[in-house]
C-alpha positions as CSV (number, residue, x, y, z in Angstrom):
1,X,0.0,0.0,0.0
2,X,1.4,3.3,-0.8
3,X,0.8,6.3,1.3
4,X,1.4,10.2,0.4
5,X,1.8,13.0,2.6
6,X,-0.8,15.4,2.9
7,X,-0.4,18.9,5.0
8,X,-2.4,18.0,8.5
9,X,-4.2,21.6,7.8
10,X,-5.8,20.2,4.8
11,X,-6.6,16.9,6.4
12,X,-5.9,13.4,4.8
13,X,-7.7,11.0,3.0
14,X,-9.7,8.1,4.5
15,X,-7.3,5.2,3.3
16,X,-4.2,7.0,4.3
17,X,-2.6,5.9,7.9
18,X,-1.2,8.2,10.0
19,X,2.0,8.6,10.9
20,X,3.6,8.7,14.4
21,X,6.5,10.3,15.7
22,X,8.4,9.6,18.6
23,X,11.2,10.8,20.3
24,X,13.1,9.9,23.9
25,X,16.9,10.7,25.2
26,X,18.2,7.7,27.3
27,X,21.0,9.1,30.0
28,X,24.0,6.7,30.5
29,X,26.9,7.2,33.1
30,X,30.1,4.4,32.3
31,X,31.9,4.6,35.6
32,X,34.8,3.7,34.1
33,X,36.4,5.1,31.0
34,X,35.3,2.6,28.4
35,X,32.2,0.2,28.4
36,X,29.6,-1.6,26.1
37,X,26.3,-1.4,27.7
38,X,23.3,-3.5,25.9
39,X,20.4,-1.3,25.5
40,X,18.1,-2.8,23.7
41,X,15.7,-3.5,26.4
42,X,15.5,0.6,26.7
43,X,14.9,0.8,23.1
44,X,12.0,-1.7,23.4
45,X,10.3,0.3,26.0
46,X,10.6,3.0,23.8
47,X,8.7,1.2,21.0
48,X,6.1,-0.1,23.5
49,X,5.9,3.7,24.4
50,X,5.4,4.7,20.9
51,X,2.5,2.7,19.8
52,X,4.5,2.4,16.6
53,X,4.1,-1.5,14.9
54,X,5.6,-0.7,11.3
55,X,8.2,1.6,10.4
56,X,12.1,2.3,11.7
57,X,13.4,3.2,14.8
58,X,16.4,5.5,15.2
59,X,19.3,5.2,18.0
60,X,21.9,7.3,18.0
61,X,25.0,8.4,20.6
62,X,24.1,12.4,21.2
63,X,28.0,12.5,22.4
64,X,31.3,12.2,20.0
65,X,32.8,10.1,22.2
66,X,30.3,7.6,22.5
67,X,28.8,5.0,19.8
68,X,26.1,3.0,19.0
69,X,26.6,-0.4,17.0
70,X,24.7,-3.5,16.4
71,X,26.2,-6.9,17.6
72,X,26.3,-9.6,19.5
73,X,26.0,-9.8,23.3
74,X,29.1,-12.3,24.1
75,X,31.6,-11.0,26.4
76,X,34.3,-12.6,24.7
77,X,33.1,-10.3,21.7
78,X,33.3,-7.4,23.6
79,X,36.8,-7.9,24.7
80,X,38.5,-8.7,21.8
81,X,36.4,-5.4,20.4
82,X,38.5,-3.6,23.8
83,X,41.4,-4.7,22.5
84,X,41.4,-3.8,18.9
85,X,40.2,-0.4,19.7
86,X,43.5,-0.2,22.4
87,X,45.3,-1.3,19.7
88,X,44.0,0.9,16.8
89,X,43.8,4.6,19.0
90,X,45.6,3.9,22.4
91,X,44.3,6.2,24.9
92,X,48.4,6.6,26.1
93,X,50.6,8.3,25.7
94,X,48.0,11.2,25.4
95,X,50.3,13.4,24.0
96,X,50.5,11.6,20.5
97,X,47.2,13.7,19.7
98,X,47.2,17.1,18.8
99,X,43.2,17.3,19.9
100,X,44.7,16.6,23.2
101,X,46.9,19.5,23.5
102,X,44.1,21.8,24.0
103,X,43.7,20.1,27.1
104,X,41.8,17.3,26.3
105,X,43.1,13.4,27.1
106,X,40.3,12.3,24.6
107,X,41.3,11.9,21.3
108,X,41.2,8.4,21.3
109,X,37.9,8.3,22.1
110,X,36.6,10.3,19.4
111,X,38.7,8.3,17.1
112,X,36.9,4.7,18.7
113,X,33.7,6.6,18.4
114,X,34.4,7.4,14.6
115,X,35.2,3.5,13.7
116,X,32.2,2.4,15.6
117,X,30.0,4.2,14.5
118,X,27.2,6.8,15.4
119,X,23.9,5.3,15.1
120,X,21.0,2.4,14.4
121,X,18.3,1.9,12.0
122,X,16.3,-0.9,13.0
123,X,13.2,-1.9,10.9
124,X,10.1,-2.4,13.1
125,X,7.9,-5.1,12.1
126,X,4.6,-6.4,13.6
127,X,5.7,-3.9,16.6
128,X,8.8,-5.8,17.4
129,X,12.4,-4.8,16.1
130,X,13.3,-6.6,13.0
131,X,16.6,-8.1,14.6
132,X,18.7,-10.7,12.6
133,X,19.8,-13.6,14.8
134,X,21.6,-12.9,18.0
135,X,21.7,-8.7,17.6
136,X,21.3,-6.8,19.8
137,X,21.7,-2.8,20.1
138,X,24.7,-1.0,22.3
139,X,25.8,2.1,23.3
140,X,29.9,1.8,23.5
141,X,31.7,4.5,25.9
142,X,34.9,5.7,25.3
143,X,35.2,8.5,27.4
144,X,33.1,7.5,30.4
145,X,32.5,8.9,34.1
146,X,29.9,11.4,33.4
147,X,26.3,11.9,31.9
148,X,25.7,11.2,28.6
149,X,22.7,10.5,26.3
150,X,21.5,8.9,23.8
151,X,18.6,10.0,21.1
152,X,15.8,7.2,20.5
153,X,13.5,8.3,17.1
154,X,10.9,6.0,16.3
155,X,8.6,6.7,13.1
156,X,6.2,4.7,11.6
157,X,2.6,3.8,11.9
């Protein structure tokens, strides 16, 4: 079924669904520095919230040291994921940045945040998030130890 967009001050058409719009900030504070924390029972809520059952939800880090990725909740993942990172942008020595010599001891952070990526799109279907096998959403830390939030948009019908 196709559906077209028609100015609310007109109205729409009988056969036309309407659709909804739904937005939420989840808070997050990593005690430690880095962290993976599995928030897709969060992001659930939110589309139980929404009243939304086909369309795309939205999850994105509101932070540019934090991520959000799609993958699989196995510790051992999660590690070797610490590990690369380290290894890719080492937090130390700190002054091997130039962002860092404005004061900062971030850089690496924003540089784990970059290669992990920013946000989610996950299909909602049926009023359940169209997952593949075993994924789950996350939001990864990599400057922790204070407040930060996260950005949940769901749209659909």
């Amino acid at each position: 079924m196709a559906y077209s967009l028609i100015n609310r001050s007109i109205g729409r058409r009988r056969d036309e669904a309407l659709m909804k719009s739904y937005r939420k900030e989840l808070w997050f504070n990593v005690p430690s520095r880095r962290g993976f924390v599995n928030i897709t029972p969060q992001v659930e809520d939110c589309l139980q919230e929404s009243g939304v059952t086909e369309g795309l939800a939205l999850v994105n880090a509101m932070h540019i040291t934090a991520s959000v990725f799609i993958n699989d909740d196995e510790s051992g993942l999660h590690h070797d994921y610490e590990v690369w990172l380290e290894k890719l942008a080492p937090h130390e020595p700190v002054s091997a940045y130039h962002h860092n010599r404005t004061g900062e001891d971030n850089a690496d952070a924003h540089i784990k945040r970059q290669v992990m990526g920013r946000e989610v799109v996950v299909a909602i279907t049926g009023g359940r998030l169209d997952f593949g096998h075993w994924e789950q959403i996350f939001y990864g830390e990599f400057d922790g130890r204070r407040k930060k939030r996260v950005l949940v948009k769901i749209i659909g019908e």
